[in-house]
N, C-alpha and C positions, 0 to 999 in steps of 0.2 A: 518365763517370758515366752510368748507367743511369736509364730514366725505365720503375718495374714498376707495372701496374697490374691491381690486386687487383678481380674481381666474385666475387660467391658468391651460395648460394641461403642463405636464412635456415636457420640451423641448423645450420651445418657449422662457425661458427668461423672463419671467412675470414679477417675483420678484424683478430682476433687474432693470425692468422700471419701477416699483412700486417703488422702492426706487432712482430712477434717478428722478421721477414726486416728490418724496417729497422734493425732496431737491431744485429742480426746483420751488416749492411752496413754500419755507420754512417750511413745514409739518415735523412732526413726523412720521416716517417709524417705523409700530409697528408689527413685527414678532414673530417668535417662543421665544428669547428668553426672549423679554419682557410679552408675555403670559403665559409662564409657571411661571414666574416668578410670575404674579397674580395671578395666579392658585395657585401657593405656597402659596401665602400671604390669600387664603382665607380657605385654609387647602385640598388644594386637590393635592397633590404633586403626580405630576406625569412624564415621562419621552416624549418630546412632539418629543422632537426628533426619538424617534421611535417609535411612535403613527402615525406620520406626514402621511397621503396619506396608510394608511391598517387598514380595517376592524381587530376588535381581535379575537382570536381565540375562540374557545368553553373555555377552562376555562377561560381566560381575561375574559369570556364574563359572567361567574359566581364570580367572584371574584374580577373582574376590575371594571374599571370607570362607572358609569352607566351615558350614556348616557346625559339624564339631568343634570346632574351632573358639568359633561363639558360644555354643552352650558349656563347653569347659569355664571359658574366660568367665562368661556371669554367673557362673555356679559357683565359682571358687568368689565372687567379688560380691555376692549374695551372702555365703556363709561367712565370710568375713566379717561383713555389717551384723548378721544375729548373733555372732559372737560378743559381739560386744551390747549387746541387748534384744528387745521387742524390735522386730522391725513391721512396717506394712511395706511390701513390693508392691510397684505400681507396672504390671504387666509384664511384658520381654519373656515370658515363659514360668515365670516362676513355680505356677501351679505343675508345669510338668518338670522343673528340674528337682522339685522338692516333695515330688508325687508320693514317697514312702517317709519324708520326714515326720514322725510322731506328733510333734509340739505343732504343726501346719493348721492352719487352714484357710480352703481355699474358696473364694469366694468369686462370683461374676455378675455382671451388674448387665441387664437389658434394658431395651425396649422398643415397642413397635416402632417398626419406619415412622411413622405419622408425629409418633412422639419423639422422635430423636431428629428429623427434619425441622419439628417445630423447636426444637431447643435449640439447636444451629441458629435459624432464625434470630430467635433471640439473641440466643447469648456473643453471634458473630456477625448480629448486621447484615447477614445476607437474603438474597432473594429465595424464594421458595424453589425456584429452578436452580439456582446454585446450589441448595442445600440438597436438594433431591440428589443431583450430582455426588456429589460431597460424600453425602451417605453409601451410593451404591458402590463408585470408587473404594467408599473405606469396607466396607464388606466384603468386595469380593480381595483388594489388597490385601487386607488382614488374613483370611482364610488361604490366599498365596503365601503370604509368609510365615505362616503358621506350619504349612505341611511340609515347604522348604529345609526350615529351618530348626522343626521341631519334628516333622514327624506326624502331626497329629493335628486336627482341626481343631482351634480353639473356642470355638462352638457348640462341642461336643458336653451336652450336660455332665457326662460322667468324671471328668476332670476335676468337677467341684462339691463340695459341699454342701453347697448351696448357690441356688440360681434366682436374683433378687430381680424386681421388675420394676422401674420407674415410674411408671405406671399404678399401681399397688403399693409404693409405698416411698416414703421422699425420704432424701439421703438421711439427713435425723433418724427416721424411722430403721432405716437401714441399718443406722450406725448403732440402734439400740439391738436388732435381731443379731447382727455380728457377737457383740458384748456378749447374747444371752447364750450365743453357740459357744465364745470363747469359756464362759462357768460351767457348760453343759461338757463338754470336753475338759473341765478342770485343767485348760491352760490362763484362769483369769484368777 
């Protein structure tokens, strides 16, 4: 069993096909709230849902999580979930906590601004100016919390595997190109 782990840029749908590919696998789709949940259970209670994609502020950043701190908690609450089978991770680092894991791979999902504004759009009813918003917020958030907290820009192609384009190809398509990496790697 396979241990696939999904990052994306906001607006592409990632998570979605992260959790389509698990189920499509019979995997376990392990997100925010089964993470905070282990996070909880190892004494580091914290709220991940607005931690998710932003660096913390100057006090969070004396008073809050220390960094290590987090990436222990979801390492340990990550290998716990593959233990007990295939999982797909849906983000929070997992391509870097599990960077030398063998059985890994690690997958990221893009796509141009234009296409990831127009998906906002659609898929959340907002204005073109909101979503423009939305996007650039989540870009540069993301990449705050990325170096914060991991260290490393999660942008960085070399982190993955493979780097899929929204644009190039629809999550179905995706979710066949994964499968075919998972045989090519003889973890399927």
């Amino acid at each position: 069993m396979a241990v696939i782990t999904i990052s994306r840029q906001y607006g592409t749908g990632g998570m979605t096909m992260g959790n389509h590919l698990a189920d499509r696998l019979g995997y376990k789709f392990v997100f925010r709230e089964e993470l905070a949940r282990g996070c909880r259970e190892r004494g580091l209670d914290i709220d991940l849902d607005r931690m998710e994609g932003r660096a913390p502020n100057v006090i969070e950043r004396l008073f809050g999580v220390n960094p290590e701190t987090l990436r222990r908690s979801l390492k340990e609450t990550m290998e716990e979930a593959a233990r007990a089978g295939g999982i797909v991770i849906g983000g929070w680092g997992g391509q870097v906590l599990f960077k030398d894991r063998p059985d890994a791979l690690h997958v990221r999902v893009v796509g141009s601004k234009e296409a990831r504004i127009r998906q906002l759009m659609e898929s959340g009813g907002v204005s073109r100016s909101a979503a423009e918003s939305i996007t650039k917020s989540a870009d540069r958030d993301q990449k705050l919390f990325s170096e914060y907290f991991f260290e490393v820009d999660f942008a960085n192609p070399k982190l993955y595997h493979a780097v899929l384009n929204t644009e190039t190809f629809s999550h179905d398509g995706m979710i066949d190109l994964i499968l075919a990496m998972l045989r090519e790697k003889k973890l399927a």
